[in-house]
C-alpha positions as CSV (number, residue, x, y, z in Angstrom):
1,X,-15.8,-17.1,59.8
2,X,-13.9,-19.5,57.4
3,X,-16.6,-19.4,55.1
4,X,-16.7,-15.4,55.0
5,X,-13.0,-15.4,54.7
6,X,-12.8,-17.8,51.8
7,X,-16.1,-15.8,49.8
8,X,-13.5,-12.4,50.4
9,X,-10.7,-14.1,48.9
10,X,-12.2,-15.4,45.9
11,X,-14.2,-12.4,45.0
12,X,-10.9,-10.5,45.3
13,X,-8.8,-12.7,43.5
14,X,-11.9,-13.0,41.1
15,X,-11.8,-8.8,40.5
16,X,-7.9,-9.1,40.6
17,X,-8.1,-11.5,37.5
18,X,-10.5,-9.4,35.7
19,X,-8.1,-6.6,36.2
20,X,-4.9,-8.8,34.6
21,X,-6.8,-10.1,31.8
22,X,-8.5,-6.8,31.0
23,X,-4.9,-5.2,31.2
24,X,-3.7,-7.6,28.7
25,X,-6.3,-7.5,26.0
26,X,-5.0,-4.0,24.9
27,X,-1.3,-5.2,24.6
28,X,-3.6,-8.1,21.2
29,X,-4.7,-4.6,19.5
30,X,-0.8,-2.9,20.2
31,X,0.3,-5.5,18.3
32,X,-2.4,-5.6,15.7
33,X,-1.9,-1.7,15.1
34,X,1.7,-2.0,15.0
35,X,1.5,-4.8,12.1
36,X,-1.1,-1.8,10.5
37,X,1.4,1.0,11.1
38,X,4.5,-1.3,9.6
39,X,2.3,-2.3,5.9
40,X,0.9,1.4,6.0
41,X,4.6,2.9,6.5
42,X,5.9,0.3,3.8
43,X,3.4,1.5,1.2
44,X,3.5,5.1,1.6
45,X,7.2,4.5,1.5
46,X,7.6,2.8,-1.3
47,X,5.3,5.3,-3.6
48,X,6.8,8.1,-2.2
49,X,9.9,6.1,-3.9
50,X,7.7,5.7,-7.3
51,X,7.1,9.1,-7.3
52,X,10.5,10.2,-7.0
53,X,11.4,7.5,-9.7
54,X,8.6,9.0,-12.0
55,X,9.5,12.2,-11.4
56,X,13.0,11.9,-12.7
57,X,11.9,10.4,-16.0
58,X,12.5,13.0,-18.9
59,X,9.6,12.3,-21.7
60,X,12.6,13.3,-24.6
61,X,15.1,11.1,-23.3
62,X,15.3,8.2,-25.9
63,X,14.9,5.5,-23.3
64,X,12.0,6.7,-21.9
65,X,9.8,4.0,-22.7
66,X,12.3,1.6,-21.3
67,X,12.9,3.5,-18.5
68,X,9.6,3.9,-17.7
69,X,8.2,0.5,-18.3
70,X,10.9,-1.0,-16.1
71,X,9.7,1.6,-13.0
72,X,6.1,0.8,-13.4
73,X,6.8,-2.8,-13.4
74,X,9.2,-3.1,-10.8
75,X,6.0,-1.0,-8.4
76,X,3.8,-4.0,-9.6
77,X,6.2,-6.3,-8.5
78,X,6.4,-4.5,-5.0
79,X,2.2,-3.9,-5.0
80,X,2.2,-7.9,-5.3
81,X,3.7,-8.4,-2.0
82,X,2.2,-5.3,-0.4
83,X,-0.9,-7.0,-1.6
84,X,-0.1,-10.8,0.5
85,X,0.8,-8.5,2.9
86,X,-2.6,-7.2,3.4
87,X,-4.6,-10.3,2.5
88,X,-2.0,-11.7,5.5
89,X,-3.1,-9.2,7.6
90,X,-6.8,-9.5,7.1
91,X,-9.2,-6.8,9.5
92,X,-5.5,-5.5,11.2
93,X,-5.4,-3.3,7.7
94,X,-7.9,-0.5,8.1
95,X,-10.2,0.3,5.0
96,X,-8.2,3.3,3.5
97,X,-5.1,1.2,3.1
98,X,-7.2,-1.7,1.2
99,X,-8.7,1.8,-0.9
100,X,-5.2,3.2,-1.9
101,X,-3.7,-0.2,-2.5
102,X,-6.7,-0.8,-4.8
103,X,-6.1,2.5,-6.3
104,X,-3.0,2.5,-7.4
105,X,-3.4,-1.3,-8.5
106,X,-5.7,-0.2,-11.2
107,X,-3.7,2.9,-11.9
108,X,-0.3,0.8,-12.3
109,X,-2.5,-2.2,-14.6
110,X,-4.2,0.6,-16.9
111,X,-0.4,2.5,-17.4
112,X,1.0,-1.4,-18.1
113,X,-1.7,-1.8,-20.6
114,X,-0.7,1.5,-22.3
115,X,2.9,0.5,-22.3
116,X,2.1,-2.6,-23.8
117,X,-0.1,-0.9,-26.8
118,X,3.4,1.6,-27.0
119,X,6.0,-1.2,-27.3
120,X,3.2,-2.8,-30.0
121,X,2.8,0.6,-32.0
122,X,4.6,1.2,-35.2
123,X,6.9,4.4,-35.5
124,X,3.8,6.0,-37.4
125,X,1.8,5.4,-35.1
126,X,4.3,6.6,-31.6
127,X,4.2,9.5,-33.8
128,X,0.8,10.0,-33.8
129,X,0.4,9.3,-30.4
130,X,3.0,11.5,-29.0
131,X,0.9,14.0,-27.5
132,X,-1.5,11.3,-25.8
133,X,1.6,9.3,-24.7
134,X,2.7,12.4,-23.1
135,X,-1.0,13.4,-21.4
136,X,-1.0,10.0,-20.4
137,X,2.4,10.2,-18.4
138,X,1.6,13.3,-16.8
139,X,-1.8,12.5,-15.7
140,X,-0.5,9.1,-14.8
141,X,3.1,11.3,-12.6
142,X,0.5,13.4,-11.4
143,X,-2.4,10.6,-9.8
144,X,1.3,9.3,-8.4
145,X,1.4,12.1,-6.6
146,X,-2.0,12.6,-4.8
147,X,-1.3,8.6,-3.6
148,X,2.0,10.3,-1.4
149,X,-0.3,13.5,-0.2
C-alpha cells in the first residue's frame, strides 16, 4: 500500500513539474520577442524620423549640402547603435530586421560617399553635376521611403 502510494505521488508530482516548467518556457521566448519588438520599433521609428528629416530638405536652399550631410550622418550615428543592438541581440532579431538594417547601411555609406565627392568638387564641377546631385537625392528620399512602408 505504501509503496503504491508513494509511485502515485511521484508520478503526479513528476506530471505536475512537467506542467510548471513547460508553463515557464514560454514566459524565455515573451521576453526574447519583446527585446525583438523594442529594436524593431526603435528602427522603424527612427527612419520614419529620417524620412521626415529628408523630406523637409529643399534641394535650392543654399545649405543644402550642409543640411543634408549633417541628417545622413547623424542616421549613421544612430544605425551604429542600432547595429550593437542587434549583434547584442543575436537570433532574438528575426532575419528581415538584419535585411533592412543591412539595407539601409549600404544606402546611407553609398549617399556618405557621394557627399564626400560633393564637399571635394570644385564649383565647375557642382555645376556640372547638378542634375545628378539632384537624381541622386531623390532616388536616395525616395529608397528612404520604401524602408518606412
Amino acid at each position: 500500500m505504501k509503496k503504491k502510494l508513494l509511485l502515485i505521488v511521484t508520478t503526479v508530482l513528476f506530471f505536475l513539474s512537467g506542467m510548471i516548467i513547460s508553463c515557464n518556457s514560454p514566459q524565455r521566448d515573451n521576453d526574447n520577442d519583446e527585446r525583438e519588438t523594442e529594436i524593431e520599433v526603435e528602427i522603424e521609428e527612427g527612419a520614419e524620423e529620417f524620412r521626415s528629416d529628408i523630406d523637409e530638405l529643399d534641394t535650392n536652399d543654399p545649405d543644402f549640402r550642409v543640411e543634408f550631410e549633417r541628417e545622413v550622418n547623424d542616421f549613421d550615428k544612430k544605425l551604429d547603435e542600432w547595429g550593437e543592438e542587434i549583434e547584442e541581440a543575436g537570433d532574438d532579431v528575426s532575419e528581415e530586421t538584419r535585411e533592412a538594417y543591412q539595407n539601409m547601411r549600404r544606402e546611407v555609406n553609398e549617399m556618405g560617399n557621394n557627399i564626400e565627392r560633393w564637399a571635394n568638387a570644385t564649383d565647375e564641377e557642382l555645376d556640372e553635376w547638378g542634375e545628378e546631385i539632384q537624381k541622386d537625392f531623390n532616388e536616395f528620399r525616395n529608397n528612404v521611403r520604401e524602408w518606412v512602408e
